[in-house]
PAMIVEX-187880 format. One record per residue (C-alpha): residue number from 1; x, y, z; residue in one letter. Coordinates in Angstrom, 1 decimal, decimal comma. Layout:
BEGIN
SEMI  num      px      py      pz  residu
SEMI  NUM       X       Y       Z       A
...
//
This chain:
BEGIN
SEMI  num      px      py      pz  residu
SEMI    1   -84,0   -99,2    53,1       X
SEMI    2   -80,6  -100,0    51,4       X
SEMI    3   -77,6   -97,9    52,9       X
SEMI    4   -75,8   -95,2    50,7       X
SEMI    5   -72,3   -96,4    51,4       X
SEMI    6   -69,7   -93,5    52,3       X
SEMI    7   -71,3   -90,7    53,9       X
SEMI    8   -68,2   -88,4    52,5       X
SEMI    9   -69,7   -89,3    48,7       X
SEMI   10   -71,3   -86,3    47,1       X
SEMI   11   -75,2   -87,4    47,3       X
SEMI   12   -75,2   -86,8    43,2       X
SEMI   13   -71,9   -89,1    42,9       X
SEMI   14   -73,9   -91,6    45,2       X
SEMI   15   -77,4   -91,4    42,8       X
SEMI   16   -75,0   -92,2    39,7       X
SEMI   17   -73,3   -95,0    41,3       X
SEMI   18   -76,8   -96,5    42,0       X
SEMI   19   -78,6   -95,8    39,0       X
SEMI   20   -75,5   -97,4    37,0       X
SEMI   21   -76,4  -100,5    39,1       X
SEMI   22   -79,8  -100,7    37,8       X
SEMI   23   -79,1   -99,8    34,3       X
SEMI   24   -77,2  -103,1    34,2       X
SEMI   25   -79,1  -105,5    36,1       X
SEMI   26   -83,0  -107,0    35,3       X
SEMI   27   -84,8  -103,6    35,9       X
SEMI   28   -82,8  -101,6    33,0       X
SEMI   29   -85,8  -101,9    30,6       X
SEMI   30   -87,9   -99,2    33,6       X
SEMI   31   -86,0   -96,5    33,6       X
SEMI   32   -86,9   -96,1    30,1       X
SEMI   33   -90,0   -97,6    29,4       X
SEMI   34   -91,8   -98,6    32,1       X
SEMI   35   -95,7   -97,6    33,1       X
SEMI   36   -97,1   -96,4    36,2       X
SEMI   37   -98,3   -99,6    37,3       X
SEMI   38   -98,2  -101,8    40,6       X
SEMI   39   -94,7  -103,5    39,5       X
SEMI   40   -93,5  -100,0    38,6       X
SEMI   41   -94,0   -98,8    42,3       X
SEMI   42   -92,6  -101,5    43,7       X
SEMI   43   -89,4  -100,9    41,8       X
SEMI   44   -89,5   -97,2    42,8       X
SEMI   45   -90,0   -97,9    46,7       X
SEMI   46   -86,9  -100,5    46,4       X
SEMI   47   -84,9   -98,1    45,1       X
SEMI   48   -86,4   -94,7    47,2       X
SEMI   49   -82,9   -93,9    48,4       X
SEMI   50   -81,9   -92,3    44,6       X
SEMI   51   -85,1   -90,1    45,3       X
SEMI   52   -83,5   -88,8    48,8       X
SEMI   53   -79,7   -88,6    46,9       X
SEMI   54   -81,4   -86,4    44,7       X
SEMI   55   -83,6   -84,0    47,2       X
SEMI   56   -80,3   -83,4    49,4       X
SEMI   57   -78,5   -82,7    46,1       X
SEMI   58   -81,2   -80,1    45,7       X
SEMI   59   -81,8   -78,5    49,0       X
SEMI   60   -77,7   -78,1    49,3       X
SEMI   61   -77,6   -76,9    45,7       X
SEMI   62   -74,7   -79,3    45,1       X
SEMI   63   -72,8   -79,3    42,3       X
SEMI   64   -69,6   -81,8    43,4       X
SEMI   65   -71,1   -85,1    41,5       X
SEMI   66   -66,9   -86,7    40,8       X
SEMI   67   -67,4   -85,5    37,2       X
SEMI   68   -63,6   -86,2    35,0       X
SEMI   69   -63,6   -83,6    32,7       X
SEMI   70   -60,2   -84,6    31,9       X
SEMI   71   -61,4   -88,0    30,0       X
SEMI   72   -64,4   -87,2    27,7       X
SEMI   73   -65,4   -90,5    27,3       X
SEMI   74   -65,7   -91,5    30,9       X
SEMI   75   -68,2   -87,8    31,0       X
SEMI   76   -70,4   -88,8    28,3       X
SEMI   77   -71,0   -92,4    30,5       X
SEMI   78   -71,6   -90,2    33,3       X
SEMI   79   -73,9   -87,7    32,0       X
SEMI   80   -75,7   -90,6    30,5       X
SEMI   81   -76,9   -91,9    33,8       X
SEMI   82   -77,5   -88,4    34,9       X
SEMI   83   -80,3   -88,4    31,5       X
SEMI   84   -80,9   -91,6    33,8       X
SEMI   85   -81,8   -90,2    36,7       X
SEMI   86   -83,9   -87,6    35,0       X
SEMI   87   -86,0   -90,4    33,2       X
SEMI   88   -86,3   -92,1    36,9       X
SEMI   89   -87,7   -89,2    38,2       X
SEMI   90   -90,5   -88,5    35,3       X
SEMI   91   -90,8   -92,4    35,7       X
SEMI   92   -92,0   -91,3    39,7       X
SEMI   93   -93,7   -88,6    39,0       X
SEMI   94   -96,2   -90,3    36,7       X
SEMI   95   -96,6   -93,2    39,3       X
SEMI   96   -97,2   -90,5    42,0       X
SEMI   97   -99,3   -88,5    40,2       X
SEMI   98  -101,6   -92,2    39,1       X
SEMI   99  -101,7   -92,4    43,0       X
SEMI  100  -102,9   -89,1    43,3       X
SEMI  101  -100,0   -87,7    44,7       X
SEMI  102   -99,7   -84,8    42,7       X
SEMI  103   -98,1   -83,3    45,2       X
SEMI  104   -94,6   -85,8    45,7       X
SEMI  105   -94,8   -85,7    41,6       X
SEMI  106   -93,8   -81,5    41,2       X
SEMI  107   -90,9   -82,2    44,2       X
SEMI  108   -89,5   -85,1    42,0       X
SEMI  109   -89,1   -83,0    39,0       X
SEMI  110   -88,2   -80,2    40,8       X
SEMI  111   -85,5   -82,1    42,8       X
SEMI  112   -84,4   -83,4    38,9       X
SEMI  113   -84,0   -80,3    37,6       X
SEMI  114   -82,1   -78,6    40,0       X
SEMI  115   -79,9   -81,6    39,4       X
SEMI  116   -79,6   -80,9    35,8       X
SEMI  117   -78,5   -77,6    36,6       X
SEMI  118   -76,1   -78,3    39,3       X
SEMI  119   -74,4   -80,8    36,8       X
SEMI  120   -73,8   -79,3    33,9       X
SEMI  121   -72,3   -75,8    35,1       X
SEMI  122   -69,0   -75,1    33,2       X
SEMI  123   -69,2   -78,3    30,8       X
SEMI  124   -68,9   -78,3    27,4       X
SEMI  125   -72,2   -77,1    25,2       X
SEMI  126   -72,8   -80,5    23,7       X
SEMI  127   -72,9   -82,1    27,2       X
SEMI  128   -75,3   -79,3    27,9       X
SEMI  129   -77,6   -79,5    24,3       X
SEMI  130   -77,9   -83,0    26,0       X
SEMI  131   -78,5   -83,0    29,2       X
SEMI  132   -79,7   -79,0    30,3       X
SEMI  133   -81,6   -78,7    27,1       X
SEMI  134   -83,0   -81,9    26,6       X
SEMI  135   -83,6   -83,3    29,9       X
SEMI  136   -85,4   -80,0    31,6       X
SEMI  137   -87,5   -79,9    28,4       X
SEMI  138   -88,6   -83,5    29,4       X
SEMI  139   -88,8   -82,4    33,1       X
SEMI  140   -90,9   -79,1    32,3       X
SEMI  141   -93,4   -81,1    29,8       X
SEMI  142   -93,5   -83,9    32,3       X
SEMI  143   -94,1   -81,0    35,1       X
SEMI  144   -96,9   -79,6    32,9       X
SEMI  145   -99,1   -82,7    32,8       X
SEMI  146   -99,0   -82,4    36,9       X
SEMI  147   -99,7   -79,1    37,1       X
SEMI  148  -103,6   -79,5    36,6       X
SEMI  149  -103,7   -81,8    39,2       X
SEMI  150  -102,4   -79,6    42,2       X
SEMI  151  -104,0   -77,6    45,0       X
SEMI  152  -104,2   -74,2    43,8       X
SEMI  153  -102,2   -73,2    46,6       X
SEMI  154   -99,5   -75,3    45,8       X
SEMI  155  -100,0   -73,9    41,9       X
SEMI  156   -99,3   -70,5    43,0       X
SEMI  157   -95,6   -71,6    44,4       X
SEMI  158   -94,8   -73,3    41,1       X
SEMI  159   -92,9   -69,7    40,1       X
SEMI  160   -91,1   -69,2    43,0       X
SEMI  161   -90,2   -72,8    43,4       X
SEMI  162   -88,4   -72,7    39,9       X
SEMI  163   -86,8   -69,2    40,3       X
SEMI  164   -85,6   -70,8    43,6       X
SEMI  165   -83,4   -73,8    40,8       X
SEMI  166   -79,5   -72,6    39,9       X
SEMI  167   -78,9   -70,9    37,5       X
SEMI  168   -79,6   -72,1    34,1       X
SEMI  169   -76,2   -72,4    32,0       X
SEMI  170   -75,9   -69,4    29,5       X
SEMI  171   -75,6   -70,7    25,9       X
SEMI  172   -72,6   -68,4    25,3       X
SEMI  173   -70,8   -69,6    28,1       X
SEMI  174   -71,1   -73,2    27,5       X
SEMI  175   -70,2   -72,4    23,5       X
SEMI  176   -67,2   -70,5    24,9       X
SEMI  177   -65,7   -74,0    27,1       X
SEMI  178   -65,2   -75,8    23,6       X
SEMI  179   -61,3   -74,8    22,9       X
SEMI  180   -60,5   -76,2    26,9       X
SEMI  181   -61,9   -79,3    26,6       X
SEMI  182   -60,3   -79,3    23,0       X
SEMI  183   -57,0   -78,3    24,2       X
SEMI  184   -58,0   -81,8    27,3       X
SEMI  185   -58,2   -83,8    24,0       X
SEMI  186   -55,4   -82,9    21,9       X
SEMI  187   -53,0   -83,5    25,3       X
SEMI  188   -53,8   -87,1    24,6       X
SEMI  189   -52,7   -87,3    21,6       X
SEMI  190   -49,3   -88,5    21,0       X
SEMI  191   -48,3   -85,8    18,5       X
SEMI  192   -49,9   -83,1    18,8       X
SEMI  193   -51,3   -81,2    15,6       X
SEMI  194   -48,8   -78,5    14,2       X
SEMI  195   -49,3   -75,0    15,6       X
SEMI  196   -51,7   -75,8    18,3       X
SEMI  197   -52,2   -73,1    20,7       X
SEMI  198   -52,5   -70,9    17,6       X
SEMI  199   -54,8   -72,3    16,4       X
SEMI  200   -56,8   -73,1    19,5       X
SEMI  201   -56,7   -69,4    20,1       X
SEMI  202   -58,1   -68,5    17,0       X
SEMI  203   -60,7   -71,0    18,1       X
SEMI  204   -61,1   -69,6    21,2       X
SEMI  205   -61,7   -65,6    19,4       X
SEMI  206   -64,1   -67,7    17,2       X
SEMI  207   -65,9   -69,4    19,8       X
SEMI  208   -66,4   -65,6    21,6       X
SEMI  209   -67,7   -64,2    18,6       X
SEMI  210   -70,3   -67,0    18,2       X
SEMI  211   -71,3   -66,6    21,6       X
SEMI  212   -72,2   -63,3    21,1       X
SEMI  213   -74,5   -63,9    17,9       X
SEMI  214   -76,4   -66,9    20,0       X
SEMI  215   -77,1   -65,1    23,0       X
SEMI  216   -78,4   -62,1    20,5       X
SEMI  217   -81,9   -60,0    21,4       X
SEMI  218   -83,9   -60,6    19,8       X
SEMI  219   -82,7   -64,0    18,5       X
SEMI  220   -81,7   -64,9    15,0       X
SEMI  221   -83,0   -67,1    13,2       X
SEMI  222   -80,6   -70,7    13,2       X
SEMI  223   -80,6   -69,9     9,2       X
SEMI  224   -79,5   -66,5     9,8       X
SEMI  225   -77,1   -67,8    12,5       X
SEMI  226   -75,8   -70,5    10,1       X
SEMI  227   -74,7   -67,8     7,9       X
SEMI  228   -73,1   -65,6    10,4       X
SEMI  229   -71,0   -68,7    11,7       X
SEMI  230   -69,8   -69,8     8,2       X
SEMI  231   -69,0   -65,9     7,3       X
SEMI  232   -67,1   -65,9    11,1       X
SEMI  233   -65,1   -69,1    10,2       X
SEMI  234   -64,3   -68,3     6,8       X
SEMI  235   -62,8   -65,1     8,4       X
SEMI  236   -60,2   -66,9    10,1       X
SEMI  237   -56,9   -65,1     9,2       X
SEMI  238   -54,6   -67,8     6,4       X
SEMI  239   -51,5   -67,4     9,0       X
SEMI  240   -53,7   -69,5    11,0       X
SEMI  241   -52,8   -72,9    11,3       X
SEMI  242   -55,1   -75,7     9,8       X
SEMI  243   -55,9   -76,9    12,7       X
SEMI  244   -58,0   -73,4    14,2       X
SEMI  245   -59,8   -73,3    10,4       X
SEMI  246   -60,9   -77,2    11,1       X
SEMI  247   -62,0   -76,8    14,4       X
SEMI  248   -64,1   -73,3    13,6       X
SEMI  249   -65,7   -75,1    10,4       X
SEMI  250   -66,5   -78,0    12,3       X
SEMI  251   -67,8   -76,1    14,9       X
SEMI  252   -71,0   -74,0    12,4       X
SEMI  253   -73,1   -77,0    12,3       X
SEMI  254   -72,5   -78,2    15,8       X
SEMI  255   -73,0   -74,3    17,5       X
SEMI  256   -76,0   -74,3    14,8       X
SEMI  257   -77,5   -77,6    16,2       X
SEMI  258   -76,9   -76,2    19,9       X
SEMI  259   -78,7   -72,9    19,3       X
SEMI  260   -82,0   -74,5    17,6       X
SEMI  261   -82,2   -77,0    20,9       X
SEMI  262   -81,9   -73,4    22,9       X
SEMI  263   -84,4   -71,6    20,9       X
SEMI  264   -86,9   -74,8    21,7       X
SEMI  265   -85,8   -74,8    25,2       X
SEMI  266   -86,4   -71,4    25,2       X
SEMI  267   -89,9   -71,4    23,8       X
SEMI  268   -91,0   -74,3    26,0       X
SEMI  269   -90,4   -72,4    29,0       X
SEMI  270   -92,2   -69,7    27,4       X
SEMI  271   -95,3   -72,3    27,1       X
SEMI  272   -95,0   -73,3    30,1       X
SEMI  273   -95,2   -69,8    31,8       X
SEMI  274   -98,3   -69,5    29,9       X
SEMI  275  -100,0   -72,3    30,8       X
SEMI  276   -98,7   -71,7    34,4       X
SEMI  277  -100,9   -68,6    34,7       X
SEMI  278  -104,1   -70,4    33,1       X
SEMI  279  -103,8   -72,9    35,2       X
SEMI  280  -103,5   -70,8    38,4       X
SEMI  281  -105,8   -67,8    37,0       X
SEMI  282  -108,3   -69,4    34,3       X
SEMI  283  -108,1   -69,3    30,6       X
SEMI  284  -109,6   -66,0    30,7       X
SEMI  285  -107,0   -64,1    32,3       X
SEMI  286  -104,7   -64,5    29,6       X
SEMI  287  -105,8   -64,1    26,6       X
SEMI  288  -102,8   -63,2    24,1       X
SEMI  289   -98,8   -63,6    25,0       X
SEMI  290   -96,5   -61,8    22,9       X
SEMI  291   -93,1   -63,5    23,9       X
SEMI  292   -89,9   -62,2    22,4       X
SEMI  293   -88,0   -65,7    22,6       X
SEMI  294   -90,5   -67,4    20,0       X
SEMI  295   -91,6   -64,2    18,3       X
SEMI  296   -95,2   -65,3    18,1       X
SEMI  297   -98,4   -66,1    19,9       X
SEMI  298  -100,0   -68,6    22,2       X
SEMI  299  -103,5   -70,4    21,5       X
SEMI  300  -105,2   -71,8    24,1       X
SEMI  301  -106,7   -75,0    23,2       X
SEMI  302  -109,2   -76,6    25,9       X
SEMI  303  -108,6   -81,0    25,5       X
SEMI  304  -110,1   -84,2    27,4       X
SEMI  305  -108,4   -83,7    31,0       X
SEMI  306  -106,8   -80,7    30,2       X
SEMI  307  -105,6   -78,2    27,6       X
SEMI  308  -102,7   -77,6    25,5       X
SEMI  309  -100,9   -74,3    24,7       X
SEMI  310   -99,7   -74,0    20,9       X
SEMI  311   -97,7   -71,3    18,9       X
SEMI  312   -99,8   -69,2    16,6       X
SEMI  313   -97,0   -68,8    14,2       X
SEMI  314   -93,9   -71,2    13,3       X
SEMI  315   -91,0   -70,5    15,5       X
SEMI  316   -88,4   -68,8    14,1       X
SEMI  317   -85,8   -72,0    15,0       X
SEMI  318   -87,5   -74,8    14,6       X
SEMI  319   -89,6   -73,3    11,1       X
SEMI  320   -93,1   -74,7    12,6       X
SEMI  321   -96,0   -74,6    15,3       X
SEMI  322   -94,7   -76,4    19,0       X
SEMI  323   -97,1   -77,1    21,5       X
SEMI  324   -97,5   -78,3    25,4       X
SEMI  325   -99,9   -80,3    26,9       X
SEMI  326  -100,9   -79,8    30,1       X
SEMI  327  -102,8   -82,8    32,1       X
SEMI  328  -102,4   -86,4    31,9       X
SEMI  329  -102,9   -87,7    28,5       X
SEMI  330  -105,2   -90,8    28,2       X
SEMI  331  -102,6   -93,4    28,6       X
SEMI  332  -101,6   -92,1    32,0       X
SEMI  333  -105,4   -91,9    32,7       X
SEMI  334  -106,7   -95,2    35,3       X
//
């Protein structure tokens, strides 16, 4: 087993470090693409170690991973191989769970998203559209194709294994760390724009305001909340400087994009929850769910090696039907 260097790294630090190692050598082209297949495995049991970073990371809810906020660019490379590590652990999963190992496949994802959530606490909200928003949405559908394949018992810990993962990041919150990591960025800058910590507090009332209309019950529609941002921008006082009108304008398509990946995020774990208690209870236990985040129905719809939940209506963010599968599909099938 290969050594994980200093023992004073942060065991998150340590799985980036490694997993930026393989991203540039000859076994890249797995982390993204590759199968559940003997060559596969072999891969995954060389590099076992990133699965152990990953598990302490968990079990000592760490969130210290040597993150710069202060250089944006260095982030994004960081929370890239974060995404990384994600893919790597679907990657095991799907390899456990052909090996039926069902079992090792729900601790994997589990151990992935608690790092998702440990990671992106306090960054900015496109950082967490990408990671906390796309990433668990991988993990959760990834974690709904294992599901089937469990012990009943272990089915029935599923809930208190996930309310046991940190806190999720609130959207409003992370909408609401845009003007410092602005204010990071313009500190670069040789000259600064005129009137900048005006404007950057106008940004910042701006920001507060839009936080409010995305973490709304029961949510808007991202139409709606188009319209509220532009109306909430456009509001922005003419004694201003320019730089707090661009920044808020700028901003209404960005926050708009953010809010529909949260309304899907939102409605996936919705699904999931559903198909949770079929799985652990029998389709006939549930038979309609009312949830307030999509503002619709479920239909339960039985499929070859499994079944797969889909919304009645079109969701109010994304304008049609989602669905979530839960088995192995027949390409994961031996």
């Amino acid at each position: 087993m290969e050594s994980t260097g200093n023992t004073d790294t942060p065991p998150y630090a340590e799985a980036i470090r490694l997993i930026q190692r393989i991203a540039i050598g000859p076994d890249s082209g797995l982390i993204h693409s590759g199968t559940p297949d003997a060559a596969t495995n072999a891969f995954l049991n060389r590099n076992a170690i990133i699965f152990q970073l990953l598990h302490q990371g968990a079990i000592s809810k760490s969130t210290q991973w040597n993150a710069d906020t202060s250089d944006i660019t260095r982030l994004q490379v960081q929370i890239l191989s974060v995404s990384d590590l994600c893919r790597l652990s679907v990657l095991r999963a799907r390899t456990s769970l052909e090996l039926g190992e069902p079992i090792g496949s729900r601790d994997d994802l589990l151990n992935a998203m608690a790092l998702v959530r440990n990671v992106t606490n306090g960054l900015p909200f496109r950082i967490v559209k990408f990671i906390e928003l796309g990433d668990e949405v991988m993990l959760l559908r990834s974690m709904a194709e294992v599901l089937p394949s469990l012990p009943l018992d272990e089915v029935r810990q599923i809930t208190t294994r996930l309310g046991q993962l940190p806190v999720a990041t609130s959207p409003g919150a992370a909408i609401c760390t845009d003007p410092r990591f602005y204010a990071i960025q313009f500190a670069r800058f040789p000259t600064p724009p005129p009137g900048l910590q005006q404007g950057l507090h106008a940004f910042s009332l701006f920001c507060e305001a839009a936080a409010k209309e995305i973490d709304r019950e029961p949510p808007l529609s991202s139409a709606d909340l188009e319209r509220l941002l532009a109306d909430l921008a456009s509001s922005i006082g003419p004694d201003v400087p320019r730089v707090g009108h661009t920044l808020a304008e700028q901003s209404v398509r960005a926050f708009t994009s953010f809010y529909s990946s949260v309304c899907f995020h939102r409605e996936q774990t919705a699904m999931f929850q559903y198909g949770l208690a079929i799985v652990r209870d029998g389709p006939n236990a549930v038979q309609t769910n009312v949830d307030s985040k999509s503002n619709g129905s479920f239909s339960y719809i039985p499929v070859d090696q499994g079944f797969v939940i889909q919304t009645t209506s079109t969701s109010p963010c994304t304008g049609k039907p989602i669905t979530l599968r839960f088995g192995r599909t027949k390409r994961e099938q031996s």
